[in-house]
Every structure is written in structure tokens, then in C-alpha cells.
Phi, psi and omega in degrees: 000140182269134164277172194238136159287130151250330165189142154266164179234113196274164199229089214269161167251169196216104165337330208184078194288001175272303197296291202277323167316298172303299175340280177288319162302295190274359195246292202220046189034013157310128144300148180267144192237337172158159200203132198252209171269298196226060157215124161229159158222128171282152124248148180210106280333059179053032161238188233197133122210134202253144163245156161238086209321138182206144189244358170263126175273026175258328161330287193276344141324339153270351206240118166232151172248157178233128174231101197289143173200148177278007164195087171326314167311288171313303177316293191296323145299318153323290168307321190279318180311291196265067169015048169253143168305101157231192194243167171280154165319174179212143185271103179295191158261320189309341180100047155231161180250119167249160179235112156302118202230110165278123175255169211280337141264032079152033161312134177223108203260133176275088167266125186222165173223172190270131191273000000 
């Protein structure tokens, strides 16, 4: 018998968890699901991402996620619809359509679909 993946879950660090908290709620449509002193985890169409207080910004300033969705186009309207600065999808060479979202300690989450 094999073991089985069932999802990962990525764990960002956060300068400022009330500020990432508002962000990812009010930016990019996440709900808080729940929050410690220096934790919270967001969720949205049934994935996760967890912060953790962190006080070096080079950390999150290096750290990127990758977040797969069928439809980077709709995503990007929606973030713009709630005003966040973002770029239009992009066609990659690798063969994905990607969307860039910089969050506000400099966490950089990639939602892409196969282009």
C-alpha cells in the first residue's frame, strides 16, 4: 500500500497579521477561519493559507505560492473589482497562464491555469 497526498497547505510569513489578514480578506476575497496571537489561517473555494508572525521581511520578501484555478481571467477581475494593484494574466513559456498578486509583505502568490 502507497500513501496518498491529499493537499498542501502553504504557511507565509506575516509582518502583520491584522494587515494580511485585511488584505487577503478584502483584496482577494478570503475568509478568516481562524486566529491565534501570532497565527491565522484564511481560506477560500476550499484551500488554506496560513501566516505566521514574523518579524524579518526578507523572508516573506523571498517566498512565493503557487495557486492553481481554472480561471486566472475571472480571478483578475474580481482583485481588480476589490482594488488591488495587479497586472493582467500572462501566457508563460512553460505553458501556463499565470495571474501575480504581491501582498503587502512581499509574499508573491502565482494563480495559474494551463494556458
Amino acid at each position: 500500500m502507497s500513501g496518498k497526498v491529499l493537499s498542501t497547505v502553504p504557511i507565509l510569513a506575516s509582518l502583520d497579521l491584522a494587515e494580511s489578514i485585511a488584505f487577503y480578506t478584502g483584496k482577494l476575497g478570503f475568509v478568516l477561519i481562524a486566529q491565534m496571537e501570532d497565527y491565522a489561517i484564511l481560506g477560500r473555494d476550499g484551500c488554506e493559507i496560513h501566516f505566521y508572525a514574523c518579524d524579518n521581511a526578507l523572508i516573506a520578501e523571498n517566498t512565493a505560492c503557487y495557486v492553481r484555478t481554472p480561471g486566472t481571467d475571472a480571478l483578475y477581475e474580481e482583485f481588480r473589482g476589490r482594488g488591488t494593484t495587479v497586472g493582467p494574466p500572462e501566457v508563460r513559456p512553460w505553458g501556463m497562464k499565470e495571474l501575480y498578486v504581491l501582498d503587502p509583505h512581499g509574499n508573491l502568490l502565482k494563480f495559474g491555469e494551463p494556458a
